[in-house]
C-alpha positions in Angstrom: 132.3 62.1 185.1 135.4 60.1 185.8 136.5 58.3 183.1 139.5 55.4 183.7 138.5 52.9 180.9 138.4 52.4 177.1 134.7 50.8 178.2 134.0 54.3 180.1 135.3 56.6 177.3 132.9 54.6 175.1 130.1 54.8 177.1 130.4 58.5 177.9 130.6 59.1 174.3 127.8 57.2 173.3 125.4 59.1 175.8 127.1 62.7 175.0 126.1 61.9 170.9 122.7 60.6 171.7 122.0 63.5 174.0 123.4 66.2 170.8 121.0 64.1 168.3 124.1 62.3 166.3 124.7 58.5 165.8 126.1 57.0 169.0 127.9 54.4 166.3 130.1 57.6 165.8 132.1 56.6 169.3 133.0 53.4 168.0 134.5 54.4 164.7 136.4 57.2 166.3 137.5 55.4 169.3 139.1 52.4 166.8 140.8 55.2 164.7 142.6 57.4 167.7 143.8 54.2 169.4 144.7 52.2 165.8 142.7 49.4 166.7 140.4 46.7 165.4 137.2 45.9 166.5 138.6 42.7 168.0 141.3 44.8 169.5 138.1 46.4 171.2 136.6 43.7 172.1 140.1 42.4 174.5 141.0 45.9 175.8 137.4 47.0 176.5 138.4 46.7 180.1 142.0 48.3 180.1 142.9 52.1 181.5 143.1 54.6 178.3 145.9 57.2 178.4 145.0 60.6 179.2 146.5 61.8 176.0 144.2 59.5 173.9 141.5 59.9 176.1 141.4 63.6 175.6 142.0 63.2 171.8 138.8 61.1 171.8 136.6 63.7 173.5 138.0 66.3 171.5 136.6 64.9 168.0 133.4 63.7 169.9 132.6 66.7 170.9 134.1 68.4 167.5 131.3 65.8 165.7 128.5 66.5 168.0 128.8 70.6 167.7 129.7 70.9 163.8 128.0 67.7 162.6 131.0 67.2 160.7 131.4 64.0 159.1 133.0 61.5 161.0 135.0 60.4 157.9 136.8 64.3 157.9 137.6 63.7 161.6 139.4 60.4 160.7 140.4 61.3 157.6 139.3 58.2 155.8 136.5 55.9 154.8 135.9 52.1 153.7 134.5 51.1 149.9 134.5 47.7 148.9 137.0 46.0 151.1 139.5 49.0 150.9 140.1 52.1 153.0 140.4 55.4 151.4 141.4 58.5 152.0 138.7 61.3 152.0 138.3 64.8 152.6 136.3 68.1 152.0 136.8 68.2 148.6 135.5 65.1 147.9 132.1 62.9 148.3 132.2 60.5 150.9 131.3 57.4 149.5 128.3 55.7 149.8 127.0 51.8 150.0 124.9 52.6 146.6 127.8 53.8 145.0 129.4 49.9 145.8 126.6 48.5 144.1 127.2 50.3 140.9 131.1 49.0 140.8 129.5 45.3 141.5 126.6 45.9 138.8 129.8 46.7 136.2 131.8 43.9 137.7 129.2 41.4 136.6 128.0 42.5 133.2 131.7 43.2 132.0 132.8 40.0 130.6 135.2 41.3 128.1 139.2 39.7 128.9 140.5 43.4 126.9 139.0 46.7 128.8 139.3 50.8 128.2 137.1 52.4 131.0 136.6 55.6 132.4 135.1 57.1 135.2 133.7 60.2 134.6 133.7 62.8 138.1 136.2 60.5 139.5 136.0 62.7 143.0 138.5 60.3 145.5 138.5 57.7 142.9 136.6 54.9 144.4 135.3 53.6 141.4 138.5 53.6 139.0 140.6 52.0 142.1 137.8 49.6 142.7 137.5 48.3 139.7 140.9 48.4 138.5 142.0 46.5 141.3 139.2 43.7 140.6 140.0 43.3 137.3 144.0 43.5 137.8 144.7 39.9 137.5 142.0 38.6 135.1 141.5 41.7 132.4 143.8 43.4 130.2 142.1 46.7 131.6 143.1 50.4 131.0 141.4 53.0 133.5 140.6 56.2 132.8 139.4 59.0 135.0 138.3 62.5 134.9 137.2 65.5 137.1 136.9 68.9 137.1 138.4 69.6 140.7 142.1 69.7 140.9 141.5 69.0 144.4 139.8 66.1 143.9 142.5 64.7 141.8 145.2 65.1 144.6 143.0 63.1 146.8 142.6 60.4 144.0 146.2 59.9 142.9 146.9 59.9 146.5 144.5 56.8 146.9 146.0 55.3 143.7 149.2 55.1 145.1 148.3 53.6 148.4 146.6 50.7 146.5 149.0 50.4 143.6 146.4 50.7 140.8 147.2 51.6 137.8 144.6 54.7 136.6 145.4 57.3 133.9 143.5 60.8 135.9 142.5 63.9 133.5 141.6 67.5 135.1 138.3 68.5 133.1 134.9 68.8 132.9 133.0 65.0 132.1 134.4 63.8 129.1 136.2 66.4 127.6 139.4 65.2 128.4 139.5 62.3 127.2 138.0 63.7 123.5 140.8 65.8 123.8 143.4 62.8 124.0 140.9 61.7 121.1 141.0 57.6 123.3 137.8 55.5 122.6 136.2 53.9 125.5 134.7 50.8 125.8 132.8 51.4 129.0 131.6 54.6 130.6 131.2 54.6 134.6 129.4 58.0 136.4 128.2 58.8 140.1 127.9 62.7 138.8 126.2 65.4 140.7 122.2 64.6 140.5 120.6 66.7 143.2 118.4 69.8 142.1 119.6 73.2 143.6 116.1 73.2 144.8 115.9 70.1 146.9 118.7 71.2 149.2 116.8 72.1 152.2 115.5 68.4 152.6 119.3 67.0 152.8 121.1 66.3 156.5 123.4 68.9 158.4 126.2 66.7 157.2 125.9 66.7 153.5 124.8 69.7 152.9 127.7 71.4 155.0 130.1 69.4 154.4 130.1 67.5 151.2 131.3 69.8 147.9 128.5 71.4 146.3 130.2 70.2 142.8 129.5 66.7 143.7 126.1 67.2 144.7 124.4 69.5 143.0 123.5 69.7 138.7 121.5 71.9 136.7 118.2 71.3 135.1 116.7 69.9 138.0 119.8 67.5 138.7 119.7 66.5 135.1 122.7 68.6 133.7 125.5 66.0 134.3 123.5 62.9 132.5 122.7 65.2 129.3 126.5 66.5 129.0 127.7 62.8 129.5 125.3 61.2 127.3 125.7 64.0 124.4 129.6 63.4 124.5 129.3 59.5 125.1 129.0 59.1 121.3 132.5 60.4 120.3 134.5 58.2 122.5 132.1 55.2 123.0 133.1 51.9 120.9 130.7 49.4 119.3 128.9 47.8 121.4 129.9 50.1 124.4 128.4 50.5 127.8 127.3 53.1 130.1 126.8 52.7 134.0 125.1 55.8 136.0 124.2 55.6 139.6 121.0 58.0 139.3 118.6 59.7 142.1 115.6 57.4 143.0 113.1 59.6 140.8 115.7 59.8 137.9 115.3 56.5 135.6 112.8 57.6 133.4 114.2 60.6 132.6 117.5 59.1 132.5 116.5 56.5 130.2 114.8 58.6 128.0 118.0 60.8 127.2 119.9 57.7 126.5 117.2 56.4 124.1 117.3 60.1 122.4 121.0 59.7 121.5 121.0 56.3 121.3 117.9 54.9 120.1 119.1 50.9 119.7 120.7 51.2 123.0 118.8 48.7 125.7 118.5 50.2 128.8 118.2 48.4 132.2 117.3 50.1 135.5 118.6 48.2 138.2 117.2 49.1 142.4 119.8 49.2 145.2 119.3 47.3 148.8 116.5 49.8 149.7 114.1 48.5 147.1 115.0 52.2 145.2 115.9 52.8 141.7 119.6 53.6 141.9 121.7 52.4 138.7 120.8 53.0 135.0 123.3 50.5 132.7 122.9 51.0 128.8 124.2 48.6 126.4 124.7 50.4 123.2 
């Protein structure tokens, strides 16, 4: 097939994914990326000649996606999450709508003008940035963040820097680090690993090939992250102190149960994401 235009190059790729079972959407995204464009930038050149250079770059990660499945987001190296583009790689989750509800569901119950937070399994640091960058000009806010993969870390200072957000990052497992520093907290923010070992067959090519098996998988069927968290909560928690958790869609009775066990005055609020599913377990101690 001869292909002169952007509007050809698009079209081929669009029928080349659909025919290899992937998202035709996929051409779009990587089209924009290779030629640096927006999608009004599209829209005017949608009839214009692409280079050969560019248009062979394009095919290359097309067909790249549509054999490996590799996640688009590795091919361009980056990923939106509430209004900001981050970087993202193999050693990191890609980040997920859900996971933008949780940093608006703590955006709205914090009312507090004087803030310690951390975010516990941190991976690129969506949820730190996120929220220190919301809260930058009306809270007197220090972030905190932790994860066990010095990768990870990289990728999340990295992102730090690019948005000029002030986050204190600890390599360590949940929140051991910051007992160590022996810091009090008055708010505890989690997306930890929450898929049983035993469920992985049911997940898609992409994630269960691509995305780090630290960030996906926990213990006692998926459990292991919450019970940790929750058991260290205590020792850096203040008074009246909250905990957020983004939680699989089977998980909130279980999940609130080990909250009420190690804090039995706490009141616990489930809360369902777009998909009518329960996704986000806040505890107000």
């Amino acid at each position: 097939m001869q292909i002169s235009t952007v509007h050809g190059a698009l079209e081929w790729a669009s029928s080349f994914l659909q025919k290899h079972n992937c998202e035709p959407k996929v051409a779009e995204i990587l089209l924009l990326h290779i030629m640096d464009w927006s999608k009004t930038d599209l829209i005017i050149h949608l009839r214009d000649s692409i280079a050969e250079g560019k248009l062979a770059e394009f095919q290359q990660k097309v067909e790249q996606h549509a054999e490996t499945k590799i996640p688009v987001q590795h091919l361009t190296g980056i990923e939106a999450f509430y209004g900001r583009i981050f970087h993202v790689n193999k050693h990191v989750l890609i980040p997920r709508p859900e996971t933008e509800e949780l940093v608006q569901q703590v955006i709205e119950a914090v009312d507090k003008t004087n803030i310690t937070c951390v975010d516990i399994g941190t991976g690129s640091g969506v949820i730190a940035i996120s929220l220190a960058k919301e809260w930058e000009h009306n809270r007197q806010i220090e972030m905190l963040a932790t994860d066990l993969s010095e990768e990870a870390l990289k990728v999340a200072k990295k992102n730090a820097d690019k948005h000029e957000a002030k986050v204190d990052f600890y390599h360590g497992s949940f929140l051991e680090p910051i007992i160590t520093q022996g810091k009090k907290v008055d708010l505890i923010v989690s997306n930890p690993p929450y898929i049983a070992y035993g469920e992985a067959e049911g997940l898609s090519e992409t994630v269960k090939h691509f995305d780090p098996e630290m960030a996906l998988f926990a213990d006692h069927n998926g459990l292991a992250a919450y019970q940790q968290i929750i058991h260290q909560a205590g020792r850096v928690l203040n008074k009246q102190g909250m905990i957020f958790f983004e939680i699989g869609h089977k998980q909130a009775e279980v999940v609130n149960q080990l909250i009420k066990q190690q804090f039995p005055n706490s009141e616990v609020t489930i809360f369902q994401d777009i998909n009518g599913k329960d996704r986000i377990v806040r505890a107000m101690l």
